[in-house]
C-alpha positions in Angstrom: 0.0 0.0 0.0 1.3 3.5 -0.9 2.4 5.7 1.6 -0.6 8.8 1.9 1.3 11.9 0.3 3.0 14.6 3.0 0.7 17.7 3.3 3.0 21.1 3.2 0.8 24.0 4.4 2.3 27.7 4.4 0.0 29.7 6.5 -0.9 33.0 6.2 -1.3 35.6 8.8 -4.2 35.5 11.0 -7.2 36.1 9.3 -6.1 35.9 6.0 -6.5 32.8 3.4 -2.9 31.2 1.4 -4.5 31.3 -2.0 -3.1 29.6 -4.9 -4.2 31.2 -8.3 -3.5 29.0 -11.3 -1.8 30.1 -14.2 0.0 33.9 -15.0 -1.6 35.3 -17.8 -3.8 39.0 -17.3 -6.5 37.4 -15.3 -4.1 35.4 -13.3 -2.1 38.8 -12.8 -4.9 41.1 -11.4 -5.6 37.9 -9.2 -2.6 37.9 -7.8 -2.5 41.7 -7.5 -6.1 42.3 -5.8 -5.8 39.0 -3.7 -2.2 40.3 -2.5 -3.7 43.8 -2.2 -6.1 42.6 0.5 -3.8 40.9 2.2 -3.8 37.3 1.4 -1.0 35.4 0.8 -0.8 34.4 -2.7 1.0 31.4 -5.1 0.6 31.4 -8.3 1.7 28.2 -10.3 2.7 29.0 -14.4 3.4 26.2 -16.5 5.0 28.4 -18.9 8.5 30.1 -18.5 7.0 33.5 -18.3 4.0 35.3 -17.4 1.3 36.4 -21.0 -1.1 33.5 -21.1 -2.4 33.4 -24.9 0.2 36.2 -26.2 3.0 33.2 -25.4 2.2 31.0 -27.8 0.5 33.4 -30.7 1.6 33.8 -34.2 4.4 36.0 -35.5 2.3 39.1 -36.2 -0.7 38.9 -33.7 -2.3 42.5 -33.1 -4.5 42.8 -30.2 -8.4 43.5 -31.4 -9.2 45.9 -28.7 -7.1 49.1 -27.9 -4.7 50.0 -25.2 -6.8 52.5 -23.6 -10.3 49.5 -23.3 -7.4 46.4 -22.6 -5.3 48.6 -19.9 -5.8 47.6 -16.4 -7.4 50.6 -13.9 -4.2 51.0 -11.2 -2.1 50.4 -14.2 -1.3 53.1 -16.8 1.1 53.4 -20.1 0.7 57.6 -20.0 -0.9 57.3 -23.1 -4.6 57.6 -22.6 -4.4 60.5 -24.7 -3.5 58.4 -27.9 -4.6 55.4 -27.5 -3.8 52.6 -30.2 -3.2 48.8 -30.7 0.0 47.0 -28.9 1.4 44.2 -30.7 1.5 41.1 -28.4 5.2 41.8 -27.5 4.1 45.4 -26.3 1.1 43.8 -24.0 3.8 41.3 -22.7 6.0 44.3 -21.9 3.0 46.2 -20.5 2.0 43.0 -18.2 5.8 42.6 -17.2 5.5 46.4 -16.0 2.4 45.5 -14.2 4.2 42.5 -12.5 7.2 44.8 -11.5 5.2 47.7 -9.8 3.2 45.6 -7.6 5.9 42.6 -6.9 3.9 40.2 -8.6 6.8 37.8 -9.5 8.3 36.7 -6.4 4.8 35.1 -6.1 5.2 32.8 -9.2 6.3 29.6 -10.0 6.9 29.2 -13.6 7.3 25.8 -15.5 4.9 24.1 -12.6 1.4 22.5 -13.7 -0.9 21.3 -11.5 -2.0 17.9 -12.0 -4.5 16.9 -9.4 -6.8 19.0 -7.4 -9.0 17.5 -4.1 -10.3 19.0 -1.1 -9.7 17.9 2.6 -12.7 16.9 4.1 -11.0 17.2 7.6 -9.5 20.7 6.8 -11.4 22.1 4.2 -8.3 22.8 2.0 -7.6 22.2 -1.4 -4.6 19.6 -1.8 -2.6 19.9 -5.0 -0.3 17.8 -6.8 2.5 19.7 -9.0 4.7 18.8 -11.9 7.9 20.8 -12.2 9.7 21.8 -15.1 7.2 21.1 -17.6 7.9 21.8 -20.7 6.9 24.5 -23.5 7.5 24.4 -27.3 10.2 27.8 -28.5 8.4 31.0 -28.6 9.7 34.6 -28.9 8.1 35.6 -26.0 9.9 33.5 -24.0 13.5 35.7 -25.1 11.3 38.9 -23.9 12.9 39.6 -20.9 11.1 42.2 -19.0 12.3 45.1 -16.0 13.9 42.3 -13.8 17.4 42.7 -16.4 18.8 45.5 -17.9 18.4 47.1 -21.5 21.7 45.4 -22.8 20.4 41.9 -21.4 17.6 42.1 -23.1 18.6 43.3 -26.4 21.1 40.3 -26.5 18.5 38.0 -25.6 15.8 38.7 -27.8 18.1 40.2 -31.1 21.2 37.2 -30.6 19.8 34.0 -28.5 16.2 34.0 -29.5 17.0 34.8 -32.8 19.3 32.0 -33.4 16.9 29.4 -31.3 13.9 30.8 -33.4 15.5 29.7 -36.7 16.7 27.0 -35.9 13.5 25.8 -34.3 11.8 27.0 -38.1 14.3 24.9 -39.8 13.6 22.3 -37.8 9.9 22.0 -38.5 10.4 22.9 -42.0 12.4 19.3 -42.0 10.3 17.7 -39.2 7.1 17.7 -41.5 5.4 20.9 -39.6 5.3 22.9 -36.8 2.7 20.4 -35.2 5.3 17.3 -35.7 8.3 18.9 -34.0 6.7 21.5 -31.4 6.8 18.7 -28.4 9.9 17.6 -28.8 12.6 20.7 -29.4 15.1 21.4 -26.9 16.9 24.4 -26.3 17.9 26.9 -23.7 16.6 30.2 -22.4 17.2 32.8 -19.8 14.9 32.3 -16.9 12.7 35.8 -16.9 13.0 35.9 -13.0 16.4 35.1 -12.1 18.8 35.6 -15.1 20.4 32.0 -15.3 20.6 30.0 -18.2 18.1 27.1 -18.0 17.4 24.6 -20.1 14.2 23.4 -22.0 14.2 19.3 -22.2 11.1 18.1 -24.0 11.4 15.1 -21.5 9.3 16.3 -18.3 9.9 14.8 -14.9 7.3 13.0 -13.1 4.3 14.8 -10.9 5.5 14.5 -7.2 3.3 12.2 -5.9 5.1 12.3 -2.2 4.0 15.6 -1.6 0.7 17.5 -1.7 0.3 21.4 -1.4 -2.4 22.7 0.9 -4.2 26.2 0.1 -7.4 27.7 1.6 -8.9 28.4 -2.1 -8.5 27.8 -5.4 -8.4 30.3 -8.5 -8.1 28.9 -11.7 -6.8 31.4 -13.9 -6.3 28.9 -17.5 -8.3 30.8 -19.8 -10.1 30.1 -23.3 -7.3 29.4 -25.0 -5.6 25.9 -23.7 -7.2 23.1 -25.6 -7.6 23.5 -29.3 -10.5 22.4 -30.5 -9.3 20.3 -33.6 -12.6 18.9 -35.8 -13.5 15.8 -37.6 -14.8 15.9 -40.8 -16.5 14.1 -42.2 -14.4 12.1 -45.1 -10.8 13.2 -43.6 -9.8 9.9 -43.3 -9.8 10.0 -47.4 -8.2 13.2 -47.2 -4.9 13.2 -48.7 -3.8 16.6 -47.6 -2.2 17.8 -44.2 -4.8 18.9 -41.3 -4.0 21.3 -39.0 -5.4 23.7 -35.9 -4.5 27.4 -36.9 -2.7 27.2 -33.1 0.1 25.8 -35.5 -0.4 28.8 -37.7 3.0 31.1 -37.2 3.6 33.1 -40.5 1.8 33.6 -43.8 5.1 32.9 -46.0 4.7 29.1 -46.0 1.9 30.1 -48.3 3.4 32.1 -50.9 1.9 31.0 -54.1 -0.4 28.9 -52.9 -4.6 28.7 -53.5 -5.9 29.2 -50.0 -9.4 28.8 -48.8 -10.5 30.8 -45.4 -13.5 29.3 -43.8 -15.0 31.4 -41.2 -14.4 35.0 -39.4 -13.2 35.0 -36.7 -10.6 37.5 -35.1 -7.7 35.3 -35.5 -9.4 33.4 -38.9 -9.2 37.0 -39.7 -6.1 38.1 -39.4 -4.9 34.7 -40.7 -6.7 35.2 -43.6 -5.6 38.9 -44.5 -1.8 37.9 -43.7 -1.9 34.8 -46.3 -4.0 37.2 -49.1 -0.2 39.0 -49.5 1.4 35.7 -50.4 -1.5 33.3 -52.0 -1.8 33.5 -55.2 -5.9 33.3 -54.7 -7.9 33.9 -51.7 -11.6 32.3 -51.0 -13.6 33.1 -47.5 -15.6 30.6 -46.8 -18.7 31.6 -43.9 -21.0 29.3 -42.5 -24.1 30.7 -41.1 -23.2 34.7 -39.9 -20.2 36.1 -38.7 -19.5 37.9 -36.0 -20.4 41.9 -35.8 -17.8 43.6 -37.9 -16.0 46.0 -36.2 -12.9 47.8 -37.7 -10.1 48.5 -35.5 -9.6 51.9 -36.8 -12.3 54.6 -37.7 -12.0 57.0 -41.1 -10.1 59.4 -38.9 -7.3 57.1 -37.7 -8.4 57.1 -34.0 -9.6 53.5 -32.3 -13.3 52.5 -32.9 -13.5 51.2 -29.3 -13.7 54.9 -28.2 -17.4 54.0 -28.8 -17.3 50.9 -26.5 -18.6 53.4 -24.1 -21.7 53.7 -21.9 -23.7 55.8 -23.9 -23.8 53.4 -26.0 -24.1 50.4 -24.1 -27.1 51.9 -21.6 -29.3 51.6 -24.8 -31.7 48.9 -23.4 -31.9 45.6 -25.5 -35.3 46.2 -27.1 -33.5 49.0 -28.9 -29.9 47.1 -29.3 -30.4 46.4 -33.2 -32.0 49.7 -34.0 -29.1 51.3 -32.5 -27.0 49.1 -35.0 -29.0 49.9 -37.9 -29.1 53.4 -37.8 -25.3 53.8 -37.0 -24.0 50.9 -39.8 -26.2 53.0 -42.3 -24.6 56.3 -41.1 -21.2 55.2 -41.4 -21.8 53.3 -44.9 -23.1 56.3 -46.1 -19.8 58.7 -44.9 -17.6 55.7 -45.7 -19.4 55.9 -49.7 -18.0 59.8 -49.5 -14.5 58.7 -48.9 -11.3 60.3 -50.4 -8.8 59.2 -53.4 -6.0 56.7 -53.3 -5.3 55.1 -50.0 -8.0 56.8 -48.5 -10.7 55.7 -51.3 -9.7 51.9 -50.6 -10.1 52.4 -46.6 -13.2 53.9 -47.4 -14.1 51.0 -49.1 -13.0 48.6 -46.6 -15.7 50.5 -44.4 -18.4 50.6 -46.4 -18.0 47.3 -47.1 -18.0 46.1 -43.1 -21.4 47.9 -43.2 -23.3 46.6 -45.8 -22.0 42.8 -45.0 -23.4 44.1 -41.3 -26.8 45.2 -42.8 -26.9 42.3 -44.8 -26.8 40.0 -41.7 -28.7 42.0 -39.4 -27.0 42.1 -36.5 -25.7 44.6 -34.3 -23.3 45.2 -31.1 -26.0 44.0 -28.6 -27.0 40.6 -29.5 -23.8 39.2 -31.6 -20.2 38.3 -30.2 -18.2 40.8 -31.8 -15.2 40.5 -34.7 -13.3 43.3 -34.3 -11.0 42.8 -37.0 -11.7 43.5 -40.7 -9.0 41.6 -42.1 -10.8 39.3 -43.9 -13.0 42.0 -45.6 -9.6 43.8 -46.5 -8.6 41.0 -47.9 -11.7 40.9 -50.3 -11.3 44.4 -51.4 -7.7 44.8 -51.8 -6.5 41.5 -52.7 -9.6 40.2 -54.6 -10.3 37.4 -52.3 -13.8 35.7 -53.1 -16.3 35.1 -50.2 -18.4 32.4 -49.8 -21.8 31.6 -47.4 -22.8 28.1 -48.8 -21.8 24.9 -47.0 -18.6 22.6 -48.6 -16.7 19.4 -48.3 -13.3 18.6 -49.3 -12.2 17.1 -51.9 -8.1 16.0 -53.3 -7.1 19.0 -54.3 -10.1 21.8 -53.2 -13.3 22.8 -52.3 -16.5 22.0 -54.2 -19.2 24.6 -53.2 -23.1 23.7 -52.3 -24.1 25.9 -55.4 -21.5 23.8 -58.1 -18.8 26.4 -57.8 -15.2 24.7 -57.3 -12.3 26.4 -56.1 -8.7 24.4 -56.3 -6.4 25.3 -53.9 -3.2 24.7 -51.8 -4.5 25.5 -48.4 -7.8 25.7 -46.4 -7.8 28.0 -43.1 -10.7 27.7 -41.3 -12.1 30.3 -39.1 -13.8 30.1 -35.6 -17.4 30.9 -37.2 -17.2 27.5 -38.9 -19.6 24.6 -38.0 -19.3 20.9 -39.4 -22.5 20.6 -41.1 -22.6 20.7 -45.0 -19.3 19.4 -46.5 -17.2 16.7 -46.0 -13.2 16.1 -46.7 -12.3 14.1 -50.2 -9.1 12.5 -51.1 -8.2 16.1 -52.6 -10.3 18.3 -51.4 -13.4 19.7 -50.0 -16.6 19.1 -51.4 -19.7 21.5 -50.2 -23.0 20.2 -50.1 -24.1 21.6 -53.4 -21.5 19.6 -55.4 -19.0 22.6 -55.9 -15.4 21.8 -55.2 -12.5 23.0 -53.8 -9.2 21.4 -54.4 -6.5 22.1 -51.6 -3.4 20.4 -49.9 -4.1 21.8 -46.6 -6.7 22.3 -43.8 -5.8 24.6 -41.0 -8.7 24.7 -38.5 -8.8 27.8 -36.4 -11.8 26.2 -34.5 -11.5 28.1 -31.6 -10.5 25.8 -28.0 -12.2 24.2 -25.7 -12.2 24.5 -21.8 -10.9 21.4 -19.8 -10.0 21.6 -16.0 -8.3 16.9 -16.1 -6.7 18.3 -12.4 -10.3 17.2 -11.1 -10.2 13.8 -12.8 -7.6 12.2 -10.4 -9.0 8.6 -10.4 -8.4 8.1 -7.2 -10.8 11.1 -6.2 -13.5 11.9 -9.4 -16.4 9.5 -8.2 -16.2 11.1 -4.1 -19.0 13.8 -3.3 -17.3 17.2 -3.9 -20.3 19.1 -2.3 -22.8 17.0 -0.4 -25.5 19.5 -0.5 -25.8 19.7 -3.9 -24.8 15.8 -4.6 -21.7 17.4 -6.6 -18.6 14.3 -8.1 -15.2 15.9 -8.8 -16.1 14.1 -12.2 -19.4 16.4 -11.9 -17.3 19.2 -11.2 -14.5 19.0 -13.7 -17.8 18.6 -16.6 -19.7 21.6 -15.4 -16.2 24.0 -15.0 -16.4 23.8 -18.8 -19.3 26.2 -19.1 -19.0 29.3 -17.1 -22.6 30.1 -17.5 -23.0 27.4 -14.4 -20.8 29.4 -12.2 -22.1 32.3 -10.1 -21.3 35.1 -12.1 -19.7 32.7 -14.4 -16.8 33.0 -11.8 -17.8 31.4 -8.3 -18.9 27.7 -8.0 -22.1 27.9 -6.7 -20.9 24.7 -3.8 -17.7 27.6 -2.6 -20.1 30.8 -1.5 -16.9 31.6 0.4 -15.4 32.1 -2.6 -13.1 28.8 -2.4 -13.3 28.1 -6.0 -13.2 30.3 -8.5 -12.3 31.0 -12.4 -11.3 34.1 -14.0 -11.2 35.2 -17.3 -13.8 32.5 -18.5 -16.3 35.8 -18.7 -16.0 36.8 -22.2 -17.9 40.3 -23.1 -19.3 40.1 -26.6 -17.8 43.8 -27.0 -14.8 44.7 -24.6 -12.0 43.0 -23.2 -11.3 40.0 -21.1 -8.6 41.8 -18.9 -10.6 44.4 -17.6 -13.3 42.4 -16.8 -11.1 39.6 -14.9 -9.9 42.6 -13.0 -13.5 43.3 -11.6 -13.5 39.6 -11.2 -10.6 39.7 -9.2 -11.7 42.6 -6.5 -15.1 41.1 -6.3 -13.7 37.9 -5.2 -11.0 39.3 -2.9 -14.0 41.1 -0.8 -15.7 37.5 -0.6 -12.7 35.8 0.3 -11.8 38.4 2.7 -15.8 38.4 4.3 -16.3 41.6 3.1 -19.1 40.2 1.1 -21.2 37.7 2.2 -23.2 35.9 -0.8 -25.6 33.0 -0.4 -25.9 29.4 0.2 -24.8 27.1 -2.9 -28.6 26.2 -3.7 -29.9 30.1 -4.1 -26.6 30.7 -5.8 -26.8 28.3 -8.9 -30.5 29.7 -8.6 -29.0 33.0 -9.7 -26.5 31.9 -12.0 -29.7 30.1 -14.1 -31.2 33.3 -14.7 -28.1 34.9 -15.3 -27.8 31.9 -18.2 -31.6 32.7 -19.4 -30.7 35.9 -19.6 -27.4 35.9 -21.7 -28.8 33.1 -24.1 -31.7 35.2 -25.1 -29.4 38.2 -25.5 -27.1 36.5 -27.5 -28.9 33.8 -29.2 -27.0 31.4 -31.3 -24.2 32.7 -30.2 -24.5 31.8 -26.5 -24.6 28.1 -27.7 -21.5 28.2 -29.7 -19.2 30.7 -27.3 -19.7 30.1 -23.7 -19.3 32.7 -21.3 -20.8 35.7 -23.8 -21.7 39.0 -21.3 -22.3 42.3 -22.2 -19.6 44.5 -21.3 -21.4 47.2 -19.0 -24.2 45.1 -17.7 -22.0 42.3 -16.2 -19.0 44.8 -14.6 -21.6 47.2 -13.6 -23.3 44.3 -12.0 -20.5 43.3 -10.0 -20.0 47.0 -8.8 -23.1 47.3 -7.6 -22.7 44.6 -4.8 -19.0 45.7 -4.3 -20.8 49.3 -3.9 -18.1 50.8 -6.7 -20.4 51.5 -8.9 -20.0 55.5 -10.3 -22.6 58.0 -9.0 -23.3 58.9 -12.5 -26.1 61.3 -11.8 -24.1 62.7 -8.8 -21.3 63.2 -11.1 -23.1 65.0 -13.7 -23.8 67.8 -11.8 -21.0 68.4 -9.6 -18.3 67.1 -12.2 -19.7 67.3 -15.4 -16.8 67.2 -17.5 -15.6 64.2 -15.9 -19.4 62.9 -16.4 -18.7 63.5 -20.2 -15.9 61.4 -21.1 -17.4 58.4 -18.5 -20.2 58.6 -20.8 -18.7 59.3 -24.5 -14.9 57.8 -24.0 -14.2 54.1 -23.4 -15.6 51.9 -21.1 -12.8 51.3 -18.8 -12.5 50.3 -15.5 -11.1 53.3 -13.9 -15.1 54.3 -13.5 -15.2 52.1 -10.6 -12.2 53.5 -9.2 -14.5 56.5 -8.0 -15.9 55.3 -5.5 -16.5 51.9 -2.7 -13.7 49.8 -1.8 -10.1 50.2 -3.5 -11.3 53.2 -4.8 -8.5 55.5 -6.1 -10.6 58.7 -7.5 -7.7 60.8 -7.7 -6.2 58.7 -10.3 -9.4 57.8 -12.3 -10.4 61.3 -12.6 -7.0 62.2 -14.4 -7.0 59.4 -16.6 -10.2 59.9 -17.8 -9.9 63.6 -18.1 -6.9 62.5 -20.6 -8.6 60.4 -22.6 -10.7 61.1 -25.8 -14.7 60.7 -26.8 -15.7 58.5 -29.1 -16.9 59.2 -33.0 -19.5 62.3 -33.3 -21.7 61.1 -35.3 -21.7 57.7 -33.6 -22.4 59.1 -30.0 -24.6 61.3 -31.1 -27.0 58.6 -33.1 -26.7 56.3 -29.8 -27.0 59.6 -27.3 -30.3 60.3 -29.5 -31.9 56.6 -28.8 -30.5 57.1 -25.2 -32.7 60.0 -24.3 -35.5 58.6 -26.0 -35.8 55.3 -24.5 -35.4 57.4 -21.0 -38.3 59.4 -21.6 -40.3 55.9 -23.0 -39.4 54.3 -19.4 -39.9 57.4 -17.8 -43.7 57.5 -18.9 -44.4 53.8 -18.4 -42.7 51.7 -20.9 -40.0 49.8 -18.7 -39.2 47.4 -21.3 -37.1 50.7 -22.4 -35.8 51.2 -19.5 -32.0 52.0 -20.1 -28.9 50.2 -18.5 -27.7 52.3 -15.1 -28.7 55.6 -16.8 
């Protein structure tokens, strides 16, 4: 019989919770930060070598969709409010590494440790986890980004010399290997370690879990994200299929399609971008889009400045009812000023703009009830580089596509976008072949099929069939299946069996327009004031109440899209919400007429968190009030359209109508 595991428990001081947060990306971050900030003591376990999450692993060119100023944390700033624009992932590592450094995040993380089983003491109460150390992780740029912790000269050798020279030869190696997919897991090489400075190597060969010893922590905060386990699909004929399948998390840089004949299926963000970068090297570009795409947002407006200036409340406090006619009106307005665009350069931007709206108008959807693309690479693509777009179902076939309407399109390559479902075509020895007999010939299939969540450190077999919560009749194996969709959780971040807050997820919240980092940051202070007993919620039975109405709710907002991307909010509605039981949310009316400047650009700038900075716990007002002072409004014509059905559906609810009631206005 096996000896029972030792327990090693590191308390806190009195009153306070040890807390072990799982993984270091932006939500993981602001986790660590707030928890710390309240005075817990904090771990936080990274399998990577460095803190980013997603932005360690993207492809060579990744842009972020949403802007500096709506992706900035609120007690974090770049001095920049004044011009905001759109980092590049290596600029959002080094703004995340800044964050780190000011608030001493990194003595509190463990890098290259996963955790591999997760159970809770019955006796205690505490969660006991079992680690793996120096897992591995396949080469990435990111990880020769060294941040504050090393000087300039350090850095510049690491990322211009070392990384450089482990980056080719990494390239080369999967060029040879048969693909990035084939060689990815098993690549050594060596690396600066991002906290201490020594030379460390990466062996593809991982140690075993240490089984002899469990870590004990208070609570649990699993920090993973959306982006862990690609979602790779089976088609239907890919075993004929004599071309090369792969997820577009292999995808790295467009040049290993020069010449070729590429098909895009589907629009996502990153099917997007993908499909834009490969339109300057492909020879011929198709877009393939199954049912609707998401609500096309450009990153820039006509006048250079970022669209998500109009992510703002004046917007957003349009109630529901009026949501699409909001849409309508501002996607006709902007068609029509993008149809009176200038020559040259100017005339094809235009172009790209009018275009966004009138495949908006065609689709009928608007900001409010559709999960947001804000990225109009693929429609750029269309207009400058002649790419085709297609709606109809396919299948593959040897060497393309064959279209449900009889068209065929022979290509190298087939890149296929989050919007894409399985039904209507099916994978032939050369091919794709759509359900209306077209073709499409292609060597290729990159899926970029989104991921899946999984949380396997609840699967232990030795603990997945005991009763996690008794009074709900909750299995581990229960558990783990239910973690997958947030809309579950309380708030889609509590578990409704942890009302204290034990277990929790960040990050898994994803606003439909907006950005993940703010709102893991309101995640993050709303949990420290439970944890801490400054909030007091419910028992687990009235809480997964509450988070079933908060699922109606969503799914009738969203629709169809709630089915295929769990954990869809709106923006203001689900941060506000959270303020309001922290008691942070922004006297607004107060505001207006004591400060009415400062009640100007909280209405007609960005919707960032700094609003509920004002006021309530944590609250820095100093600080909020000069960053917002700084920043800009959003688009005139825009805010005034959306101002216009603000006031309107006011006076509606104001004389009875409360279906028009208007969202914290």
């Amino acid at each position: 019989m096996a000896e029972e595991p030792k327990v090693c428990y590191d308390a806190p001081a009195e009153g306070k919770k040890h807390i072990c947060v799982i993984g270091a990306g932006a939500s993981g971050l602001t986790a660590i930060k707030e928890l710390t900030a309240a005075g817990h003591k904090v771990t936080c376990f990274e399998q990577s070598p460095r803190i980013g999450g997603v932005y360690t692993k993207s492809y060579d060119s990744t842009l972020l969709t949403t802007s500096s100023l709506l992706t900035a944390f609120s007690d974090y700033s770049d001095g920049l409010e004044n011009r905001p624009r759109f980092w590049s992932d290596e600029e959002y590592l080094w703004y995340l590494d800044g964050f780190a450094h000011k608030f001493g995040l990194y003595p509190k993380i463990q890098f290259r440790t996963r955790v591999e089983k997760a159970h809770r003491c019955e006796a205690t109460g505490r969660w006991h986890l079992t680690l793996r150390r120096e897992v591995y992780t396949w080469p990435h740029r990111s990880i020769f980004l060294l941040g504050r912790l090393h000087g300039p000269e350090v850095r510049a050798a690491t990322k211009q010399v070392r990384g450089k020279e482990v980056m080719e030869g990494f390239y080369q190696a999967c060029e040879a290997g048969g693909g990035f997919d084939k060689v990815k897991w098993r690549y050594d090489y060596e690396y600066l370690h991002h906290g201490t400075g020594e030379r460390v190597w990466m062996r593809h060969e991982e140690p075993p879990a240490e089984v002899a010893v469990e870590h004990a922590f208070d609570a649990l905060v699993v920090c993973t994200g959306t982006n862990n386990w690609a979602s790779m699909p089976h088609f239907k004929g890919q075993e004929s299929f004599k071309g090369k399948l792969i997820h577009a998390e292999d995808y790295r840089r467009p040049e290993m399609f020069t010449g070729k004949r590429v098909m895009i299926v589907g629009a996502g963000e990153s099917g997007s971008d993908i499909c834009n970068e490969v339109a300057h090297y492909a020879s011929k570009v198709a877009i393939v889009v199954r049912g609707k795409h998401g609500h096309l947002i450009p990153r820039k407006q006509a006048d250079g400045r970022v669209t998500d200036l109009n992510t703002n409340r004046v917007r957003y406090s349009n109630p529901y009812i009026l949501g699409d006619w909001v849409g309508w009106a501002n996607q006709h307005a902007k068609k029509f000023v993008a149809k009176c665009g200038g020559d040259g350069a100017d005339k094809e931007e235009a172009l790209v703009l009018q275009t966004i709206g009138k495949l908006n108008l065609e689709q009928g959807t608007s900001a409010f009830s559709k999960f947001g693309c804000k990225n109009e690479g693929f429609v750029t693509a269309i207009v400058t580089k002649g790419a085709e777009l297609h709606r109809e179902g396919f299948s593959l076939t040897p060497d393309g596509a064959k279209f449900d309407d009889g068209r065929e399109f022979k290509c190298d390559v087939v890149t296929k976008g989050a919007e894409l479902h399985r039904e209507g075509f099916s994978l032939t020895p050369d091919g794709a072949k759509f359900d209306d007999g077209r073709e499409f010939k292609c060597d290729v299939v990159i899926a970029c099929t989104g991921y899946r969540n999984s949380f396997p450190l609840f699967l232990d077999p030795k603990h997945a069939d005991e009763v996690f919560c008794p009074k709900l009749g909750l299995r581990y194996r229960e558990l783990a299946e239910e973690c997958v969709n947030p809309r579950l959780l309380y708030k889609q971040l509590l578990h409704p069996s942890c009302p204290d807050g034990s277990l929790a997820f960040l990050g898994f919240a994803r606003p439909a327009f907006g950005s993940i980092p703010p709102t893991s940051e309101m995640q993050s202070r709303f949990l420290a004031m439970v944890l801490s007993g400054e909030l007091v919620l419910p028992g687990p039975e009235e809480l997964a109440r509450r988070a079933k109405l908060d699922q109606d709710n969503w799914d009738y907002r969203f629709g169809y899209d709630a089915k295929r991307v769990k954990g869809l909010v709106d923006f203001q509605i689900y941060c506000d919400d959270l303020a309001e039981q922290m008691g942070s949310l922004p006297p607004l009316s107060s505001i207006f007429l004591t400060k009415p400047r400062l009640w100007w650009k909280i209405m007609f700038s960005s919707f960032t968190m700094h609003q509920y900075r004002l006021e309530g716990p944590y609250a820095n007002p100093a600080v909020a009030e000069e960053v917002y002072l700084k920043q800009p409004v959003g688009d005139f014509l825009e805010c005034s359209i959306t101002a216009a059905f603000l006031v309107t559906a006011k006076v509606l609810s104001l004389v009875g109508f409360k279906d028009f009631r208007p969202n914290n206005f």
